[in-house]
DSSP file (Angstrom, degrees, kcal/mol; ACC not computed):
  #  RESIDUE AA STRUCTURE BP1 BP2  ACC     N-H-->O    O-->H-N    N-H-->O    O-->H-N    TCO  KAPPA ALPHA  PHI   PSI    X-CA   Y-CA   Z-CA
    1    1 A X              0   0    0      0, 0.0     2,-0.4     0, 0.0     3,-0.1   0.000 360.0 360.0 360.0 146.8   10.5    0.7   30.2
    2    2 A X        -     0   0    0      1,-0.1   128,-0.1     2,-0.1   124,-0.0  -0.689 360.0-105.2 -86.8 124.0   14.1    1.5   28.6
    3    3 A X        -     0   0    0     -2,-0.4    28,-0.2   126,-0.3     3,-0.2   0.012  34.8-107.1 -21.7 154.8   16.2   -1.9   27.7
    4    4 A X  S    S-     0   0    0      1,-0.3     2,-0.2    -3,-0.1    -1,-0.1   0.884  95.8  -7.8 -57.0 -46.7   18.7   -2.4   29.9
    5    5 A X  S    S-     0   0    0      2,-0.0    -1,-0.3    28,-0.0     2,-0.3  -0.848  71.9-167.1-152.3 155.4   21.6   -1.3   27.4
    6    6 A X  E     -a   32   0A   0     25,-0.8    27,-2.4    -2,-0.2     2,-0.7  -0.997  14.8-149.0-140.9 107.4   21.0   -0.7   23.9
    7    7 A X  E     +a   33   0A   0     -2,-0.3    57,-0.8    25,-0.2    58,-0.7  -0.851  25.0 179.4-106.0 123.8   23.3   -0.2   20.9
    8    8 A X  E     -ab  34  65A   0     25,-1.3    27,-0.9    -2,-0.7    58,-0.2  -0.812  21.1-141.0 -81.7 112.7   21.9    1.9   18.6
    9    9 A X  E     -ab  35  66A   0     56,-1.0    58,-1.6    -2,-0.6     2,-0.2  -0.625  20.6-179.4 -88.2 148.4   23.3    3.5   14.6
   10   10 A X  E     +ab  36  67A   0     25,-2.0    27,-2.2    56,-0.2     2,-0.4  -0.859   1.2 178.4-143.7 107.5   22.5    6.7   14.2
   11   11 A X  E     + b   0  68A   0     56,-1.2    58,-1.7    -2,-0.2     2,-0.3  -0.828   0.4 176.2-106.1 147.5   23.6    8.6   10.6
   12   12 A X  E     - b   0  69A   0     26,-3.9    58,-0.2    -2,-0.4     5,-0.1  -0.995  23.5-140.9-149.7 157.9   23.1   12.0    9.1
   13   13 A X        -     0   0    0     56,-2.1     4,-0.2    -2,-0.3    28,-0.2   0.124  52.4 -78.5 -91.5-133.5   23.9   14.0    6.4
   14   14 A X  S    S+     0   0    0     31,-0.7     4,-0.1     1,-0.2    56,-0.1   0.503 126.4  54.5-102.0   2.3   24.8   17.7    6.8
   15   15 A X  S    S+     0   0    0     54,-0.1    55,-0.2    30,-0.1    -1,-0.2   0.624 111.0  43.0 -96.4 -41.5   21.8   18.9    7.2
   16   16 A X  S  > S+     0   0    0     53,-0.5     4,-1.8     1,-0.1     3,-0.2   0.227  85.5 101.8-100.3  17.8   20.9   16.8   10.0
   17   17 A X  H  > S+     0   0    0      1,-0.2     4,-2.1     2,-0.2     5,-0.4   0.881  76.4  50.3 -47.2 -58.7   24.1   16.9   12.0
   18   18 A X  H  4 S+     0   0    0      2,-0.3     4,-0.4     1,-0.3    -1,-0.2   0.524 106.1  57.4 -63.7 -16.8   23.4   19.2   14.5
   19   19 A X  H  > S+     0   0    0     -3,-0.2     4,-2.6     2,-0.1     3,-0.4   0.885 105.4  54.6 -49.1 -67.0   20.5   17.3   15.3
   20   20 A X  H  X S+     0   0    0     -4,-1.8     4,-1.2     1,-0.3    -2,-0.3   0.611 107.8  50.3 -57.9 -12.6   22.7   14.4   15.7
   21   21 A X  H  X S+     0   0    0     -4,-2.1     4,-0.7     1,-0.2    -1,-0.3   0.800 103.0  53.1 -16.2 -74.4   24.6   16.0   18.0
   22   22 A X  H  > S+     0   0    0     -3,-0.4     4,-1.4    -4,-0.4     3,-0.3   0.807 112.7  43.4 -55.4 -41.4   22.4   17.1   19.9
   23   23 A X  H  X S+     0   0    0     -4,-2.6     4,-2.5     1,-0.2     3,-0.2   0.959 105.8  60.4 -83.9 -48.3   20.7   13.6   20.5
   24   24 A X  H  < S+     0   0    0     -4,-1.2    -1,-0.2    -5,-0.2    -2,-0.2   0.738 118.6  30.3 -46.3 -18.9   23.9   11.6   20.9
   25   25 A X  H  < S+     0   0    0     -4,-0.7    -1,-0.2    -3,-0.3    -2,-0.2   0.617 114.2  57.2-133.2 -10.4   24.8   13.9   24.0
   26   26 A X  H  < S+     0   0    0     -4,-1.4     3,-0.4    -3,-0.2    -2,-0.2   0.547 111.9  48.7 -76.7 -21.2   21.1   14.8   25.4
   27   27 A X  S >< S+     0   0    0     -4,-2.5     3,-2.5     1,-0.2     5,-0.5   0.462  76.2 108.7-108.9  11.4   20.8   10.7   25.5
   28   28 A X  T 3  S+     0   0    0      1,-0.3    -1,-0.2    -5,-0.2    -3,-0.1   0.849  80.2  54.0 -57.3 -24.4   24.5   10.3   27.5
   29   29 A X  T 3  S+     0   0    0     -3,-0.4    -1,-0.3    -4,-0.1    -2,-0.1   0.742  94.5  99.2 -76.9 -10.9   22.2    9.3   30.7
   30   30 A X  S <  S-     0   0    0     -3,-2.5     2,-0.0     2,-0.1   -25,-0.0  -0.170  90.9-119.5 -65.4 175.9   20.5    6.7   28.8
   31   31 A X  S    S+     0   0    0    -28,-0.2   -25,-0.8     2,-0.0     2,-0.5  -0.566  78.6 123.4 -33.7  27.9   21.2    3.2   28.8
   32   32 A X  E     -a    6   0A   0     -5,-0.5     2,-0.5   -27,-0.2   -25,-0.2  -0.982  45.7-159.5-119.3 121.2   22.0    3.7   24.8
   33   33 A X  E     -a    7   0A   0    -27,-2.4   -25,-1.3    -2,-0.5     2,-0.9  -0.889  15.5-151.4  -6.4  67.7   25.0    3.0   22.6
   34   34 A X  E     -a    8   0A   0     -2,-0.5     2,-0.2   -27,-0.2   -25,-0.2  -0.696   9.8-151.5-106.2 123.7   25.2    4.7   19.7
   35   35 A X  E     -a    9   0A   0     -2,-0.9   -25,-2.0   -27,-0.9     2,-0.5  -0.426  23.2-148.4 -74.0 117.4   26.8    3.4   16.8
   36   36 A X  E     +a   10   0A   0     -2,-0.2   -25,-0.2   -27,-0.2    -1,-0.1  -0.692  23.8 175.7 -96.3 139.2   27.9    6.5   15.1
   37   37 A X        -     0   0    0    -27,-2.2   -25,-0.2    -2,-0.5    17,-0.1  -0.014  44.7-146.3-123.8  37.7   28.0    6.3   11.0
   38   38 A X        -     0   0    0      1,-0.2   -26,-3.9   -27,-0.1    -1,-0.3   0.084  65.2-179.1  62.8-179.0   28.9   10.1   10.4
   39   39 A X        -     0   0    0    -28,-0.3    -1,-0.2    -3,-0.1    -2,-0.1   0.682  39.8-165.9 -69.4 173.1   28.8   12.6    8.9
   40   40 A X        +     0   0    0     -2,-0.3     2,-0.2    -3,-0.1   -26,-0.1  -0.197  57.5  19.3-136.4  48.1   30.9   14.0   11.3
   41   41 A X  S    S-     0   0    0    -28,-0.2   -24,-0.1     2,-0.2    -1,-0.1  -0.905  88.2 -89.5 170.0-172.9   30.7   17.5   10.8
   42   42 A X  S    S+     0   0    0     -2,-0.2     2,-0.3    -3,-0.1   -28,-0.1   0.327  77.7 133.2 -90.5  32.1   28.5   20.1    9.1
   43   43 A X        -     0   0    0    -30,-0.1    -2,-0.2     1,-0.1    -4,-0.1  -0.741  69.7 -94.2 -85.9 131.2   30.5   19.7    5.8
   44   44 A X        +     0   0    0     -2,-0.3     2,-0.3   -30,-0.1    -1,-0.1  -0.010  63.1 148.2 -43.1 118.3   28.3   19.3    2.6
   45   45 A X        -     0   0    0     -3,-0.0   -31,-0.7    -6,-0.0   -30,-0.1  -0.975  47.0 -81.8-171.2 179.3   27.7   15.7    1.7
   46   46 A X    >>  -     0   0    0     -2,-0.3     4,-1.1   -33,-0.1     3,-0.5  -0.202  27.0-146.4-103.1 116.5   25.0   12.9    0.0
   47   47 A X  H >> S+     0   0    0      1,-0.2     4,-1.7     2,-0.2     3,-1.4   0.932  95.5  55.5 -39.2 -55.9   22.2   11.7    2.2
   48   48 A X  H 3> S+     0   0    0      1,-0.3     4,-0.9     2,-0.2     5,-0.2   0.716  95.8  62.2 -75.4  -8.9   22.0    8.3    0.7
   49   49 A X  H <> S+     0   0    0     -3,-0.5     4,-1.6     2,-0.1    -1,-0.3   0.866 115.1  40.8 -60.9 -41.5   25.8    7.5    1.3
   50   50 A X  H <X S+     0   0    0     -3,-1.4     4,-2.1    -4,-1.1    -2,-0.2   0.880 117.3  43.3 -82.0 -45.4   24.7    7.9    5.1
   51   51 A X  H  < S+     0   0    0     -4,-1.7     5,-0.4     2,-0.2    -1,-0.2   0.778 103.8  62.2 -77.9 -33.0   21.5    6.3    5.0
   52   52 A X  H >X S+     0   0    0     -4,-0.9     4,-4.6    -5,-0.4     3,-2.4   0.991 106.9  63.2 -42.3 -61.8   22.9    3.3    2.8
   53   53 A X  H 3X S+     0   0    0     -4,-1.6     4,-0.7     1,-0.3     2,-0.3   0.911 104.4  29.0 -33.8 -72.2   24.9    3.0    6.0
   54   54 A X  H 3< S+     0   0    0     -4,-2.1    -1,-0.3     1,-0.3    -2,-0.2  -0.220 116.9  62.5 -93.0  44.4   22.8    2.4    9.1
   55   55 A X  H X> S+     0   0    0     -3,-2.4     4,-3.9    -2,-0.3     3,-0.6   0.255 103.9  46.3 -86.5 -45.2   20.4    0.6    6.7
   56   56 A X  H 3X S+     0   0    0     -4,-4.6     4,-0.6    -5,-0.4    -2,-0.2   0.670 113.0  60.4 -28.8 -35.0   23.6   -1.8    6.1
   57   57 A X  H 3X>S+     0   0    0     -4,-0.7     5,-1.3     2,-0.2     4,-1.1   0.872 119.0  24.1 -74.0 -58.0   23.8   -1.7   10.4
   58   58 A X  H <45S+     0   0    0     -3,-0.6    -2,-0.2     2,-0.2    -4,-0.1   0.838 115.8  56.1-126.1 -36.6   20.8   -3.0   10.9
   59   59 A X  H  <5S+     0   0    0     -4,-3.9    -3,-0.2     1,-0.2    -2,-0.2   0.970 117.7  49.2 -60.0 -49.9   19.6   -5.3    7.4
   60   60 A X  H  <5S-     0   0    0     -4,-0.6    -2,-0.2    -5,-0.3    -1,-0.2   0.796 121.8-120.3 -82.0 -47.6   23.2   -7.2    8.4
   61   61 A X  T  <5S+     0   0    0     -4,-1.1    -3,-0.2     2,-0.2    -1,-0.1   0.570  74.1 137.2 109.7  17.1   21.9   -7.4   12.1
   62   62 A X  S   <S-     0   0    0     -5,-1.3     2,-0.2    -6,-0.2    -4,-0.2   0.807  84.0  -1.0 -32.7 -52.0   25.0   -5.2   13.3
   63   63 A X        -     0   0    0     -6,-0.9    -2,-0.2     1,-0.1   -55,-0.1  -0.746  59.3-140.3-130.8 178.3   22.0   -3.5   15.4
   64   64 A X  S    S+     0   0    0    -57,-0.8     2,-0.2    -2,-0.2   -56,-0.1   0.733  85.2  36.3-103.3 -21.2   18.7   -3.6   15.9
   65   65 A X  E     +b    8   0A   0    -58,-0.7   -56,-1.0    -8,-0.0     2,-0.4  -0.637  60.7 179.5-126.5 144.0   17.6   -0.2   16.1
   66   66 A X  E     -bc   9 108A   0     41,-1.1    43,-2.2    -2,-0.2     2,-0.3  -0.991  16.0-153.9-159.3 164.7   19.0    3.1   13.9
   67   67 A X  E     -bc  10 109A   0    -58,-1.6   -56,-1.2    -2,-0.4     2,-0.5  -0.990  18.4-164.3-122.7 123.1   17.9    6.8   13.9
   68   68 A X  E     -bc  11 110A   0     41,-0.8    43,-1.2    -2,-0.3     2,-0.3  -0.997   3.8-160.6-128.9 152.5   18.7    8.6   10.5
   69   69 A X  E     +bc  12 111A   0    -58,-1.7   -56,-2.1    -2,-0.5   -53,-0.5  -0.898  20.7 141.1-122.2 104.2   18.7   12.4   10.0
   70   70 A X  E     - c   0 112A   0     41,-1.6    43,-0.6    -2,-0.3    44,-0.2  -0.978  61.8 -77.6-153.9 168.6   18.5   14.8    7.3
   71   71 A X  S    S+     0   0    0     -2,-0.3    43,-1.8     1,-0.3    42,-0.5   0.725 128.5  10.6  -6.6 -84.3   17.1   18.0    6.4
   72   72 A X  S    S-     0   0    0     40,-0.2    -1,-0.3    41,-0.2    40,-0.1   0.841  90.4-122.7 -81.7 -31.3   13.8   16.8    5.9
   73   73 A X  S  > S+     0   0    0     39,-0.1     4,-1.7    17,-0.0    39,-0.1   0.019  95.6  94.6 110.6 -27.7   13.9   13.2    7.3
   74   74 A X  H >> S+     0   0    0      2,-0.2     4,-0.9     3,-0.2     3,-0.7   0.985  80.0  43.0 -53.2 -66.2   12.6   12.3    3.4
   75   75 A X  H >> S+     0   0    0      1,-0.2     3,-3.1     2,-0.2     4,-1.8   0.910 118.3  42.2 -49.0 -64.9   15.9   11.5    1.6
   76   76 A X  H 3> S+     0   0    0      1,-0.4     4,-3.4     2,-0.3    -1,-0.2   0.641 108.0  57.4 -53.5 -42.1   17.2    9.8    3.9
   77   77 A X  H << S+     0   0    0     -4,-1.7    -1,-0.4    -3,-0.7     4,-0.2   0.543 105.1  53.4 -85.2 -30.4   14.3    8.0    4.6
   78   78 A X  H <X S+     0   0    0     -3,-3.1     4,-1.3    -4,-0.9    -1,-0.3   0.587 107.6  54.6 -68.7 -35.3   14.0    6.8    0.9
   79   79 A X  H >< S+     0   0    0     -4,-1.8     3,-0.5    -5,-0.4    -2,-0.2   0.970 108.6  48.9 -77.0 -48.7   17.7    5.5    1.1
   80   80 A X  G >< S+     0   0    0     -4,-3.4     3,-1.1     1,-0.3    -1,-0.3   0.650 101.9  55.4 -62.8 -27.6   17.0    3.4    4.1
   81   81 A X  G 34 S+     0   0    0     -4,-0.2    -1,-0.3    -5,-0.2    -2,-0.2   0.748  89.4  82.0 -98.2  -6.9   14.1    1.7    3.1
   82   82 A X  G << S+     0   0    0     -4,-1.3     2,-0.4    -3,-0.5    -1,-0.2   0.425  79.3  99.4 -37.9  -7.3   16.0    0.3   -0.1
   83   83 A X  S X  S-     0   0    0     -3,-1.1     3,-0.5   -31,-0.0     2,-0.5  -0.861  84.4-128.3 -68.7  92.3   17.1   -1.8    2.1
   84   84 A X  T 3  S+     0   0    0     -2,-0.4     3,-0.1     1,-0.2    62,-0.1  -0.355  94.7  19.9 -59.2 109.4   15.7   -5.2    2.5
   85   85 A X  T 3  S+     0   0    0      1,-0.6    -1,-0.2    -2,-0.5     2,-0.1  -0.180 104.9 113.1 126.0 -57.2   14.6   -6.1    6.4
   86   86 A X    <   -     0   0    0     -3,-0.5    -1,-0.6    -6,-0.2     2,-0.1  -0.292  49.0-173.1 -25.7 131.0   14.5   -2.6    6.9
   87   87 A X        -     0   0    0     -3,-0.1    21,-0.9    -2,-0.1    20,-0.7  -0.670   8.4-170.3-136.3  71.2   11.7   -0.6    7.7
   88   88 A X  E     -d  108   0A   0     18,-0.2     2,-0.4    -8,-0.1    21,-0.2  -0.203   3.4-175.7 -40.7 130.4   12.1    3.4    7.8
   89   89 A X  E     -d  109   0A   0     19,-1.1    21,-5.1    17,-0.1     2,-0.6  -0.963  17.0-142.5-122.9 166.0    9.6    5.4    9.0
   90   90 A X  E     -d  110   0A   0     -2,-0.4     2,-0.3    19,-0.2    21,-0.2  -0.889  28.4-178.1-104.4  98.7    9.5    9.3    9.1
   91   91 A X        -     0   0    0     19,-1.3    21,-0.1    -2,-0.6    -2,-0.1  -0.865  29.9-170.5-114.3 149.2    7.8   10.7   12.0
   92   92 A X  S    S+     0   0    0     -2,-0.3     2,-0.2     1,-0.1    -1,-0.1   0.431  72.1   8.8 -92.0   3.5    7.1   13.8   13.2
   93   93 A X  S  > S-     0   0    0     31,-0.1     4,-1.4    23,-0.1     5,-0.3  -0.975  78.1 -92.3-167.7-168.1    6.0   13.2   16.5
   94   94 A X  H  > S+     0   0    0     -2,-0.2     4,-1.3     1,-0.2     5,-0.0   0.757 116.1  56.5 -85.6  -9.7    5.8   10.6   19.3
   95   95 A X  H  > S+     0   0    0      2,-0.2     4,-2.0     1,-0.2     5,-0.4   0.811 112.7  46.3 -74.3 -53.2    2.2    9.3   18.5
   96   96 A X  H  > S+     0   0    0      2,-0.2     4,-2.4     1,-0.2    -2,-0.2   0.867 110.2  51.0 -67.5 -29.1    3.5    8.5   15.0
   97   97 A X  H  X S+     0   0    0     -4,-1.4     4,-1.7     2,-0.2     5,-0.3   0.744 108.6  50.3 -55.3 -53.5    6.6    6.9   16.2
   98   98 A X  H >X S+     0   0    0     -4,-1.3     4,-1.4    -5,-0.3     3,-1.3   0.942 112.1  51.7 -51.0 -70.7    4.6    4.7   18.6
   99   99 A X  H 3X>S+     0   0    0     -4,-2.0     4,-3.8     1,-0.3     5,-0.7   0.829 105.5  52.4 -28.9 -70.1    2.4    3.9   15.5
  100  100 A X  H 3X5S+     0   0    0     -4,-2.4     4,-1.1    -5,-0.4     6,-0.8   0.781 116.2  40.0 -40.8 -54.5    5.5    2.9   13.4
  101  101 A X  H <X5S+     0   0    0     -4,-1.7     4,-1.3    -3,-1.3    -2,-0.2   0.884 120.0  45.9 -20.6 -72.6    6.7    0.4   16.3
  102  102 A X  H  <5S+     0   0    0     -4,-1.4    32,-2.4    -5,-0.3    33,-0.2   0.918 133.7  11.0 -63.3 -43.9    3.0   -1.0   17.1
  103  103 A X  H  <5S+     0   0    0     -4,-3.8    -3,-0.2    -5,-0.2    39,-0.2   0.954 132.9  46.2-127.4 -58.2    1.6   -1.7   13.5
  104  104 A X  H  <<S-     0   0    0     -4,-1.1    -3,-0.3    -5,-0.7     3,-0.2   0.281  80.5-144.6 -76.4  -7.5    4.8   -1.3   11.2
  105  105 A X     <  -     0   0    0     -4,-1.3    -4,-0.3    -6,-0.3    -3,-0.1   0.897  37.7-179.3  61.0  37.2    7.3   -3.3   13.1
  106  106 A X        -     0   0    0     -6,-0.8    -1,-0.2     1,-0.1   -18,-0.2  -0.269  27.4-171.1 -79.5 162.1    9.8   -0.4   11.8
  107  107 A X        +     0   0    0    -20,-0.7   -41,-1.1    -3,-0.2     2,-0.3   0.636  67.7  63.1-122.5  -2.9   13.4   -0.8   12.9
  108  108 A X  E     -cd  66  88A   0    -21,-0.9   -19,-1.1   -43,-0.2     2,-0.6  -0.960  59.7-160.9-109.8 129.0   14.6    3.1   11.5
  109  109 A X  E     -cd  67  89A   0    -43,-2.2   -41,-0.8    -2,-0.3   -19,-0.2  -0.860  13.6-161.1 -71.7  81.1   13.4    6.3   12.8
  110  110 A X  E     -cd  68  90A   0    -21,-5.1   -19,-1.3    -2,-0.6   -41,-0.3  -0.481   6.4-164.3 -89.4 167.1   14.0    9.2   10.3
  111  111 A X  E     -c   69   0A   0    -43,-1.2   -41,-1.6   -21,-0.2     2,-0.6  -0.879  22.2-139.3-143.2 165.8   14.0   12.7   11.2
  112  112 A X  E  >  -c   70   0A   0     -2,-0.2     4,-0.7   -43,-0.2   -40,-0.2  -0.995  13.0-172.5-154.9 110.4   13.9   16.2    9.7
  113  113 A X  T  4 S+     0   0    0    -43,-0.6   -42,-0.2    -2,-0.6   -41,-0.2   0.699  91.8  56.2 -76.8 -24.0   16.3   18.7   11.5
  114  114 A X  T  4 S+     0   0    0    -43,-1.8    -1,-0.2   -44,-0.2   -42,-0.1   0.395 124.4  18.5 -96.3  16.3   14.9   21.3    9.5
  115  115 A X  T  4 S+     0   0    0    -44,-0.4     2,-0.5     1,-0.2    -2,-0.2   0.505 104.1  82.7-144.5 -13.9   11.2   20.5   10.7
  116  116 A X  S  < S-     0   0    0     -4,-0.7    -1,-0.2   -23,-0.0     2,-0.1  -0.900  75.4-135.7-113.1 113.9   11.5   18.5   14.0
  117  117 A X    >>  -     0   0    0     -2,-0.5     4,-1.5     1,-0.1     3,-0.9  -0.351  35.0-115.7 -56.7 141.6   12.1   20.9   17.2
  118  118 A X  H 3> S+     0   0    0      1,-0.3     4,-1.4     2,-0.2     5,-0.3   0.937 113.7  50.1 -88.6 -25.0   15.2   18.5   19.0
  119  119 A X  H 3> S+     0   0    0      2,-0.2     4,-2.1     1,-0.2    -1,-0.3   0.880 111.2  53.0 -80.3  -6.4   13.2   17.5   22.5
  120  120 A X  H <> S+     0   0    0     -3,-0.9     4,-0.8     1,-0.1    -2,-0.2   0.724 108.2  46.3 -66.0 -22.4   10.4   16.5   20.0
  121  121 A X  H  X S+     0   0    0     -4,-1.5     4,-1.2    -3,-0.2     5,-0.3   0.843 112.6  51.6 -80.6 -28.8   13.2   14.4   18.3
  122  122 A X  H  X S+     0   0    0     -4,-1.4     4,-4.1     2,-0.3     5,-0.2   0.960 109.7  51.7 -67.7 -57.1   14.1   13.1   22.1
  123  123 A X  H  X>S+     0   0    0     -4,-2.1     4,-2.2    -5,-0.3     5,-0.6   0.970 109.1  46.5 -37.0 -68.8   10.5   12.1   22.8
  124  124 A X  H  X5S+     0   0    0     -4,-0.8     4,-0.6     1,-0.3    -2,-0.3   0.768 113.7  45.8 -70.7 -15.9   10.0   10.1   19.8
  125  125 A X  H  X5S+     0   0    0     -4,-1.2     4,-5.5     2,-0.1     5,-0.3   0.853 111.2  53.4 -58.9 -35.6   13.1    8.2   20.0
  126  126 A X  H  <5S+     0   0    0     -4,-4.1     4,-0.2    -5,-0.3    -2,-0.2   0.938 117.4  43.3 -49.7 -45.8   12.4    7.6   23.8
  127  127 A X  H  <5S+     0   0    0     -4,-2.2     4,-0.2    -5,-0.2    -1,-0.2   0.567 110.6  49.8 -67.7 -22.2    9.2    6.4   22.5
  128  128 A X  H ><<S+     0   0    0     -4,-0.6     3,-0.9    -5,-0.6    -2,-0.2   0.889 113.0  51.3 -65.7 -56.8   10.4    4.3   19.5
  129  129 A X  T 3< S+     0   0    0     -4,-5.5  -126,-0.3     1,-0.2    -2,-0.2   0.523 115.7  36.3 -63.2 -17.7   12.8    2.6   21.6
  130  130 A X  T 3  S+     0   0    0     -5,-0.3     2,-0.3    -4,-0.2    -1,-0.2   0.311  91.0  99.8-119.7   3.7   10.8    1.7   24.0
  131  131 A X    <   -     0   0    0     -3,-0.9   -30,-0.1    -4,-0.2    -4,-0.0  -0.949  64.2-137.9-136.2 108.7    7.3    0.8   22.0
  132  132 A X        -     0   0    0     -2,-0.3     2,-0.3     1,-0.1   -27,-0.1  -0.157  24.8-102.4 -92.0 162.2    6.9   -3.0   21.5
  133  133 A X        -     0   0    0      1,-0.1   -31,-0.2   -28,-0.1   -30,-0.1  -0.778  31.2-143.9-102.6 133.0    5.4   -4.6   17.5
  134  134 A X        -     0   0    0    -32,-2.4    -1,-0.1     1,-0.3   -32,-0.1   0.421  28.8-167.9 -95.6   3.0    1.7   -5.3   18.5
  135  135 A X    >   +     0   0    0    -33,-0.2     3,-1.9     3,-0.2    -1,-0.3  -0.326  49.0  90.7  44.7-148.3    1.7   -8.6   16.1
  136  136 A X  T 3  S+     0   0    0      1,-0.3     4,-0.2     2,-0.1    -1,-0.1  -0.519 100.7   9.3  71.7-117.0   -1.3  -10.0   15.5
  137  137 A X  T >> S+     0   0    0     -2,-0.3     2,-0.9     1,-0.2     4,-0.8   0.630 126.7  57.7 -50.8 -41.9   -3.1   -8.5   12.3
  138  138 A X  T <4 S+     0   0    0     -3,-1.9     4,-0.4     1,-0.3    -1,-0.2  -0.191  80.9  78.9-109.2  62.7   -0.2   -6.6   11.2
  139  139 A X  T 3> S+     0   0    0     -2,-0.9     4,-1.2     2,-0.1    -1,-0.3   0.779  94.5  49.7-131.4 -34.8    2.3   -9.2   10.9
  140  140 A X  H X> S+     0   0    0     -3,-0.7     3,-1.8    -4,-0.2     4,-0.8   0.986 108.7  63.0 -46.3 -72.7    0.9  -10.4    7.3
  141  141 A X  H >< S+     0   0    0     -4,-0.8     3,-2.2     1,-0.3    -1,-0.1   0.733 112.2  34.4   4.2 -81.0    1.2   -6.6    6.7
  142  142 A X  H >4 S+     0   0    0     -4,-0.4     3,-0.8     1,-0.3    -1,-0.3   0.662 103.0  61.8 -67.7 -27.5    4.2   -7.0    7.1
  143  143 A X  H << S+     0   0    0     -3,-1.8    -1,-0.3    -4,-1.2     3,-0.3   0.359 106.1  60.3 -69.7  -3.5    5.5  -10.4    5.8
  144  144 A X  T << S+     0   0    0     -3,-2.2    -1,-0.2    -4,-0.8    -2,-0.2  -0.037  89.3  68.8-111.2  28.2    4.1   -8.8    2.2
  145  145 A X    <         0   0    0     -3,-0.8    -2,-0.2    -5,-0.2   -60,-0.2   0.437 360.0 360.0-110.6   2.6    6.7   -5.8    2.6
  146  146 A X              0   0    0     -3,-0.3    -3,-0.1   -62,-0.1    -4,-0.1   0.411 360.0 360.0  66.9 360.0    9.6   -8.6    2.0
């Protein structure tokens, strides 16, 4: 079941704009918010300036939840988990998404515009967002990521 309302960050570089586009205005029926942290347009510029960002959103506790977006979902995905509190993951589909949520307690999605078809990107947020941290076993796990 979808939260009631949900604010969400969402960042990209230029490579993963048009993804973000795309999600920000495929999810206007949702019950989501999305804090947008640029770029805001398909003009060359540095993944980890973006990702720095909504990892900043969410270790501060600005949000709870972020999506970041680039080419591959990799940089970006590096930038964000420099982050302490933060927890990245890079999925490529919605089974892996659950996974991150259930046993990784992650609190980023990243994505790869150049590798993730965009209703495969819909799913696995739909699924992210919505896919409770199972505790139990993986909660040491996690308390030894810092």
């Amino acid at each position: 079941m979808f939260p009631m309302s949900l604010t969400v960050a969402i960042a990209s570089d230029h490579a993963g704009f048009a993804l973000k586009e795309y999600i920000r205005e495929k999810f206007a029926y949702m019950p989501v918010t999305w804090l947008d942290l640029g770029t805001y347009s398909p003009d060359r510029v540095d993944y980890p300036d973006f990702g720095h960002k909504l990892a900043q959103a969410v270790a501060s506790g600005q949000v709870s939840w972020g999506v970041a977006i680039c080419g591959s979902g990799i940089g970006i995905s590096i930038a964000c988990n420099r982050h302490a509190g933060v927890r990245a993951a890079l999925c490529t589909d919605a089974r892996m998404a659950e996974l991150a949520r259930a046993h990784n307690d992650a609190n980023v999605l990243c994505l790869g515009e150049r590798l993730t078809p965009p209703e495969q990107a819909l799913d696995m947020i739909k699924v992210f967002l919505t896919s409770a941290f199972e505790g139990g076993r993986h909660i040491a796990r996690i308390e030894k990521l810092g």
